[in-house]
Kinemage of the C-alpha trace (Angstrom):
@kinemage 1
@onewidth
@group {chain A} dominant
@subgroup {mainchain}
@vectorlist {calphas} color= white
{ca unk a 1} P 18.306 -30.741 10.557
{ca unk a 2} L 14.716 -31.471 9.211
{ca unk a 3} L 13.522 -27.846 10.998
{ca unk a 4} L 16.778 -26.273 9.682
{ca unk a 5} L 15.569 -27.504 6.106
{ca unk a 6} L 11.741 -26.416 6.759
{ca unk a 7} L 12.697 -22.921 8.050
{ca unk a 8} L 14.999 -22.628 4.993
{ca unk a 9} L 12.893 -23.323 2.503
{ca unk a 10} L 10.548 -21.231 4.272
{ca unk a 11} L 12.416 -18.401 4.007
{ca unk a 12} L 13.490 -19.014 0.032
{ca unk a 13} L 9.779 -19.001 -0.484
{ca unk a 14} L 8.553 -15.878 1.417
{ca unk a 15} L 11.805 -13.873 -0.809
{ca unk a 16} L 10.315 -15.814 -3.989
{ca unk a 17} L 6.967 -14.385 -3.711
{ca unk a 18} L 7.843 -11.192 -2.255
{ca unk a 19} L 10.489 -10.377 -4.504
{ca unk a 20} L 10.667 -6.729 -5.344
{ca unk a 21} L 12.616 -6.662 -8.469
{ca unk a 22} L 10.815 -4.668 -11.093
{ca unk a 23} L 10.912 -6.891 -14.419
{ca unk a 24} L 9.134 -6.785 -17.602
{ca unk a 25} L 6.563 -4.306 -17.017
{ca unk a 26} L 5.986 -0.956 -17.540
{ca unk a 27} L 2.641 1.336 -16.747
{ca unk a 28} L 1.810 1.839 -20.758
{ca unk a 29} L 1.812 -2.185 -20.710
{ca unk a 30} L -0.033 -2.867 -17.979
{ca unk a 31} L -2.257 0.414 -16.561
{ca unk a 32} L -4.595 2.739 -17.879
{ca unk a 33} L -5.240 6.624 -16.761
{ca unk a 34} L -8.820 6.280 -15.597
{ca unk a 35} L -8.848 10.123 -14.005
{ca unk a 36} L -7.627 13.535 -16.067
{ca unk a 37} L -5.166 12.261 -18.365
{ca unk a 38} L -3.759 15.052 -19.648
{ca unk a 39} L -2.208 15.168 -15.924
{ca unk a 40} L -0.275 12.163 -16.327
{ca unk a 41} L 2.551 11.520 -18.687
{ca unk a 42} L 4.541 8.596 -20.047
{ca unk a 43} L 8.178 8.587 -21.358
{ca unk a 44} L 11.051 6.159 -21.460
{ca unk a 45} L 8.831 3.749 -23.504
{ca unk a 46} L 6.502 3.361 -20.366
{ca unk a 47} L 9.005 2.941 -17.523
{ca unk a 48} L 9.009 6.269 -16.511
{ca unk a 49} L 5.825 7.989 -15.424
{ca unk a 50} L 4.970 11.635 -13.898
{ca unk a 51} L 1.211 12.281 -11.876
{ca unk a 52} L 0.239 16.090 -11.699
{ca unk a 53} L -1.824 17.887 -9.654
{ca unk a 54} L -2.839 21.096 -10.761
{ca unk a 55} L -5.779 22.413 -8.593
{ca unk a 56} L -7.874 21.818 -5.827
{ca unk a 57} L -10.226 19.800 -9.203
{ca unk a 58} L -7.685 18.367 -10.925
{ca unk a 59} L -5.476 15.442 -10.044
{ca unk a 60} L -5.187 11.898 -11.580
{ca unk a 61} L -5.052 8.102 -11.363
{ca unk a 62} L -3.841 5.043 -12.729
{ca unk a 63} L -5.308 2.043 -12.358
{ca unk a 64} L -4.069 -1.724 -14.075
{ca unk a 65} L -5.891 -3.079 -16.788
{ca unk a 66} L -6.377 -6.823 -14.981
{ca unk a 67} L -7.847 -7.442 -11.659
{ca unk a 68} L -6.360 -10.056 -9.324
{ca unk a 69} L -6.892 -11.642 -6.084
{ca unk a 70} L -3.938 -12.291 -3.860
{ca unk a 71} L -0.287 -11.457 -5.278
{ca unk a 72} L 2.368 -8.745 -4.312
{ca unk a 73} L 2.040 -5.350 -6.497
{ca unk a 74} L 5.102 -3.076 -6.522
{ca unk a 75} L 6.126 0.391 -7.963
{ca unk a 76} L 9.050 2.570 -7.506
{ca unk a 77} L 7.938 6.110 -6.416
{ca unk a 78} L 9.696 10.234 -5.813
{ca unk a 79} L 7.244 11.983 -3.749
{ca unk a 80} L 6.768 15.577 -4.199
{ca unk a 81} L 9.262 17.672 -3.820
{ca unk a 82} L 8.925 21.088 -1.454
{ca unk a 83} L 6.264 22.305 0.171
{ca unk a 84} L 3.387 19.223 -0.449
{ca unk a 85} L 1.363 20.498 2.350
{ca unk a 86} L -2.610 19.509 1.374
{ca unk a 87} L -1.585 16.957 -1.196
{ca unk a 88} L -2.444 13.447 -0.987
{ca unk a 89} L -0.546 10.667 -3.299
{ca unk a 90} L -1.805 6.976 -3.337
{ca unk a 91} L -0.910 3.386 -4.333
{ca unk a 92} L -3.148 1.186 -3.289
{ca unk a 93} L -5.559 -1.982 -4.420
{ca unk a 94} L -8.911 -1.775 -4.614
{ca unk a 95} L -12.339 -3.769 -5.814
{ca unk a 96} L -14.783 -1.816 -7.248
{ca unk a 97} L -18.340 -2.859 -5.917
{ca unk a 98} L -20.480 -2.196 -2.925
{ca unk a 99} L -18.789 -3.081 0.583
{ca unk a 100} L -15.758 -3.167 -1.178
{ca unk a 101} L -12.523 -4.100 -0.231
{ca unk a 102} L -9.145 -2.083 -0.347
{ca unk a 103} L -5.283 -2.170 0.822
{ca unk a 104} L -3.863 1.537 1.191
{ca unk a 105} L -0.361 3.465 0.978
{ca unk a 106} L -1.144 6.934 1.554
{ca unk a 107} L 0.963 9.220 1.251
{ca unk a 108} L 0.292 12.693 3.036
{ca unk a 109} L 2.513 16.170 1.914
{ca unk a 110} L 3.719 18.615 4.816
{ca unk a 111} L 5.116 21.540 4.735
{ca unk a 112} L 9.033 22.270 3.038
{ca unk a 113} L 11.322 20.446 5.616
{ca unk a 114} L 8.586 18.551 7.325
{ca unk a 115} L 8.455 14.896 7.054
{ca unk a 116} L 5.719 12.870 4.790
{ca unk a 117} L 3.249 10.740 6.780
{ca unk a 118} L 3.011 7.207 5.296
{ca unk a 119} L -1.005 6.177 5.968
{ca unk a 120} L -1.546 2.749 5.925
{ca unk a 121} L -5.024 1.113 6.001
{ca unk a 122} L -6.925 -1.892 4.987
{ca unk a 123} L -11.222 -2.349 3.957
{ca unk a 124} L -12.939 -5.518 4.094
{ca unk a 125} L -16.474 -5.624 3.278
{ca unk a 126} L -16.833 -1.801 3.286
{ca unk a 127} L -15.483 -1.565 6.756
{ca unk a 128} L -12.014 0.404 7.229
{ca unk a 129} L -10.657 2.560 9.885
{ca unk a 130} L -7.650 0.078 10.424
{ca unk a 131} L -5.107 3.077 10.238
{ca unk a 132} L -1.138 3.021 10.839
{ca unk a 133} L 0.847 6.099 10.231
{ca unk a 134} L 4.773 6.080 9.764
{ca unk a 135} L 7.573 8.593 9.467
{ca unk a 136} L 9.813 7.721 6.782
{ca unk a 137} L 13.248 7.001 7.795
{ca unk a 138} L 14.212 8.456 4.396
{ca unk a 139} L 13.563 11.415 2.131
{ca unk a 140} L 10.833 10.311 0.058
{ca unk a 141} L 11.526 13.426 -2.126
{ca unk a 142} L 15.256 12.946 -3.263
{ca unk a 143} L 14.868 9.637 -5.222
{ca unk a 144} L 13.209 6.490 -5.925
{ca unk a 145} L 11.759 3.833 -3.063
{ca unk a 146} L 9.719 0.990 -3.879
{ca unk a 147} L 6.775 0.243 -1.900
{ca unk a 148} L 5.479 -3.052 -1.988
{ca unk a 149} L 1.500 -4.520 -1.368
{ca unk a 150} L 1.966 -8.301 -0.479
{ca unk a 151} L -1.889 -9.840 -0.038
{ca unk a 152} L -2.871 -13.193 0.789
{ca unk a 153} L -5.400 -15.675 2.185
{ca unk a 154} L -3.364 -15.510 5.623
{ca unk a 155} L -1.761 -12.052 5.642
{ca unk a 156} L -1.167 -8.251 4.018
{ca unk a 157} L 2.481 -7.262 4.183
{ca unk a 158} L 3.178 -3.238 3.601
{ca unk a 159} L 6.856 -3.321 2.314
{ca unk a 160} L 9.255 0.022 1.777
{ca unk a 161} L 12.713 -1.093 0.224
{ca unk a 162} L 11.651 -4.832 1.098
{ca unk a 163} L 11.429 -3.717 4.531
{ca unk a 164} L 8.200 -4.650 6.348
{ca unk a 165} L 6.364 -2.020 8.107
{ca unk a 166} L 2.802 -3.684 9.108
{ca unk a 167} L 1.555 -6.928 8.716
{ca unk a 168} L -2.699 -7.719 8.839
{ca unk a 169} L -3.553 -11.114 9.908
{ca unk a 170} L -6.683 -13.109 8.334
{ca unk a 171} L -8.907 -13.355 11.341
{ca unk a 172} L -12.125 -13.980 9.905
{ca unk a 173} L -12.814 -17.062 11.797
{ca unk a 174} L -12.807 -15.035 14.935
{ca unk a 175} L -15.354 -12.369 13.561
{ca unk a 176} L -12.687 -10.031 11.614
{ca unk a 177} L -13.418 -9.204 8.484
{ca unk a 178} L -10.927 -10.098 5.627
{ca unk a 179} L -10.726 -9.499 1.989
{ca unk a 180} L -10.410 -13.108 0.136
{ca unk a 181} L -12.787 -13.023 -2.954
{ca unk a 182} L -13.237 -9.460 -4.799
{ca unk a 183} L -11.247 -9.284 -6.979
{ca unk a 184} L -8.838 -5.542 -6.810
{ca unk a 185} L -6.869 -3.507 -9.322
{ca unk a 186} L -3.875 -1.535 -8.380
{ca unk a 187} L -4.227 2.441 -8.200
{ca unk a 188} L -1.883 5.393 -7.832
{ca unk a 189} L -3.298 8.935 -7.841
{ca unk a 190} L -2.716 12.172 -6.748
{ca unk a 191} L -5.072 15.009 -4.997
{ca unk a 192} L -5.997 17.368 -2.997
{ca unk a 193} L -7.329 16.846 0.479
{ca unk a 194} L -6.000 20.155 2.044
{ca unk a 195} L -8.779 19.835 4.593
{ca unk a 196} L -7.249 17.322 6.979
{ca unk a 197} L -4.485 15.991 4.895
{ca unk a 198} L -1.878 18.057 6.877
{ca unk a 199} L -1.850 18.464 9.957
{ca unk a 200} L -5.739 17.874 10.437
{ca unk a 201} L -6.348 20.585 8.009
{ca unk a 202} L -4.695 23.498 9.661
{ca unk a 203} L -1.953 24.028 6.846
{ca unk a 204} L -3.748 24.415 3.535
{ca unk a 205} L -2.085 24.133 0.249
{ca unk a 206} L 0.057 26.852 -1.578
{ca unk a 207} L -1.626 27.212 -4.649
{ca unk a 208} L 0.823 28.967 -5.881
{ca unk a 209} L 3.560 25.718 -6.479
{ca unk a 210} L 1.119 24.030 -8.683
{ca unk a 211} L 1.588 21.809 -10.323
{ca unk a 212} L 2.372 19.253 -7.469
{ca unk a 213} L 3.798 16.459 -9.496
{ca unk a 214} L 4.568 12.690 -8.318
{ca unk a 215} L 7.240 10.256 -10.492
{ca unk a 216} L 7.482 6.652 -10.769
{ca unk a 217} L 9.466 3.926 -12.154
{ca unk a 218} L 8.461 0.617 -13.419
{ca unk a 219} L 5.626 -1.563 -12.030
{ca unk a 220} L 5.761 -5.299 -11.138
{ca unk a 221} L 2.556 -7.758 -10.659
{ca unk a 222} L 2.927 -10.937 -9.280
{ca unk a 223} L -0.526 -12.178 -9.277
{ca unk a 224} L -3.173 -13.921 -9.696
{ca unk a 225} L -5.113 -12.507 -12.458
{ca unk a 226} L -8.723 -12.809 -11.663
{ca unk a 227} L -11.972 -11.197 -13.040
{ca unk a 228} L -15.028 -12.284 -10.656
{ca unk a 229} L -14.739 -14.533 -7.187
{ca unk a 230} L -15.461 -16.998 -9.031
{ca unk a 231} L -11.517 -17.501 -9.121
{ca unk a 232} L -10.979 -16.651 -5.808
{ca unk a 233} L -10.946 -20.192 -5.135
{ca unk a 234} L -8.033 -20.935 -7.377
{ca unk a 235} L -5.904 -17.848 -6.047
{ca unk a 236} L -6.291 -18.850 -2.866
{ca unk a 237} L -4.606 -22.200 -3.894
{ca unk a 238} L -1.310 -20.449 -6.181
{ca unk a 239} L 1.682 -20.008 -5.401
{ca unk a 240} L 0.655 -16.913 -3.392
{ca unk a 241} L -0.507 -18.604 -0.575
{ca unk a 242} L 1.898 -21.816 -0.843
{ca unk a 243} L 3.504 -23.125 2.353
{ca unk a 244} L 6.196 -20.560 3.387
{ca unk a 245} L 4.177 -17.354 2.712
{ca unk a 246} L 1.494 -17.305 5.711
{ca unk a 247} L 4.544 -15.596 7.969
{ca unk a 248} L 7.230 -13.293 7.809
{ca unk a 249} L 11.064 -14.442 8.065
{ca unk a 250} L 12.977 -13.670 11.436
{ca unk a 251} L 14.942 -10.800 9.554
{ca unk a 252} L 11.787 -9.374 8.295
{ca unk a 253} L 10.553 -9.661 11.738
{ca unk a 254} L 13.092 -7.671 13.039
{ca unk a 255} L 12.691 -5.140 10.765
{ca unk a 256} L 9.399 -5.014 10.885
{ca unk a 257} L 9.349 -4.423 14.910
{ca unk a 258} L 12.838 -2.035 14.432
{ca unk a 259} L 10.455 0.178 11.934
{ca unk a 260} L 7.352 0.383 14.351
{ca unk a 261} L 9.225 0.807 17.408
{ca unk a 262} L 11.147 4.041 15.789
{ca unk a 263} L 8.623 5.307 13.216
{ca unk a 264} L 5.231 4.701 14.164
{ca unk a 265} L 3.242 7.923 14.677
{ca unk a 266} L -0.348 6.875 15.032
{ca unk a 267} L -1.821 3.240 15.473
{ca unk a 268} L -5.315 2.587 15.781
{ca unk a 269} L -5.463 -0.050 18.455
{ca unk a 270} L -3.478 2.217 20.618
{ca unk a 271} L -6.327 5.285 19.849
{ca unk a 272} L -6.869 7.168 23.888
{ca unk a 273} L -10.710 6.706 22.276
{ca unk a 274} L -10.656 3.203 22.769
{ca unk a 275} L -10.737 3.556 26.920
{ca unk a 276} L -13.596 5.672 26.767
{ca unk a 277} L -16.343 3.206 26.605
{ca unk a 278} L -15.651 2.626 22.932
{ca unk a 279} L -15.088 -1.785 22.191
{ca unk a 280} L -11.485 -2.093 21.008
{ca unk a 281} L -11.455 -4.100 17.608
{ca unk a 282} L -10.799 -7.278 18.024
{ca unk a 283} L -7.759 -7.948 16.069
{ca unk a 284} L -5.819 -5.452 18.383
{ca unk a 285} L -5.258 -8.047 21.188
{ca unk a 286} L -4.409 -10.395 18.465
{ca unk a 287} L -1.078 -11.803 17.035
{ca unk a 288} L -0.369 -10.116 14.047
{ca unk a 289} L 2.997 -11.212 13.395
């Protein structure tokens, strides 16, 4: 009965701090357009908000007004529509100083009828190259999907509909570097990147369907507002990282190994490099469940 209880309340806590409803916030509240603003556009008092790209120049960004370390960050997004081939839209968190760390949903445009990619990655201390790569199981184009950041001192969680699709263990202690104290703002932006963002670069954009325009609806941050590291010690100690967040559920586990057994395209512990005399990271022949 007692492990019954502790597995419950386990559970009630990972839904608490992962929860995905999008209340009380809206992008005019909470963001600011850092990049070409006359390429983004607010209606519906805030809720409702439209990212254009317009040439091969000329994209743009949000980013939030408050930084935070540790939290889940959330946004409903409509991809863009047609042929997307070349265009690259983003929501990810980020710090801003030298070796800096970063958290990434990529999301890379193909050609009318071809799928999107979903690009996952993660920096800590500068260093990236952790890339995942997913086929939606959806049509990111026809309506609205959230997609979810969870970050904390144990774990990053990459969520679509609540459904995890990678997980990043803190392995620091064994040599793996982790981001626990810069502080990060959450980004969206859209661009071009027509020279590998399709199909390694071999179908370039169509020009001619500018503008290229990404939607979203509502943003939710649940986090721990924080300005400098020196709060990282106090985020690390919220309700963020509280006892029943450092794993996921058994039904998110399942989900999580349903989604990467059917829609995993590209996984860099599993790079044909690695055999060549190239050291496989470390954290690949760890648990990261």
């Amino acid at each position: 009965m007692e492990r019954m209880t502790k597995a419950l309340l386990a559970a009630v806590a990972m839904a608490a701090v992962l929860e995905l409803g999008l209340v009380g916030a809206n992008f005019l509240d909470k963001c600011d357009i850092t990049w070409e603003p006359q390429n983004a556009k607010m209606t519906e008092g805030g809720n409702h908000l439209t990212l254009s790209l317009v040439s091969n120049s000329s994209g743009s960004m949000l980013r939030t007004k408050k930084q935070f370390i540790f939290g889940s960050v959330s946004t409903m997004m409509k991809l863009v529509k047609g042929n997307s081939a070349g265009t690259v839209t983003t929501y990810y968190t980020s710090s801003v100083d030298n070796d800096h760390d970063e958290i990434d949903f990529e999301f890379l445009g193909n050609e009318t009828g071809q799928p999107y990619t979903i690009h996952t990655n993660v920096f800590a201390d500068g260093v990236g190259a952790k890339e995942m790569q997913f086929r939606p199981w959806f049509d990111p184009t026809a309506d609205f999907h959230n997609y979810t950041i969870f970050w904390n001192p144990s774990m990053i969680v990459w969520l679509v509909d609540r459904i995890p699709i990678r997980v990043f263990r803190n392995y620091a202690k064994e040599g793996v570097a982790y981001p626990t104290k810069r502080p990060m703002y959450g980004f969206s932006s859209i661009w071009a990147a027509e020279d590998w963002a399709t199909q390694g670069g071999r179908v370039k954009t169509d020009w001619s369907k500018a503008p290229f325009v990404a939607e979203y609806r509502e943003i939710s941050l649940q986090v721990c507002e924080c300005a400098s590291a020196a709060c990282a010690e106090t985020c690390a100690s919220s309700r963020y990282a509280a006892p029943g967040t450092h794993k996921l559920t058994d039904k998110q586990l399942r989900e999580l190994k349903a989604v990467q057994l059917g829609y995993t395209i590209y996984d860099y512990c599993k790079d044909a490099k690695w055999p060549n005399g190239t050291q496989v990271p470390l954290e690949c022949g760890m648990d990261q469940y």
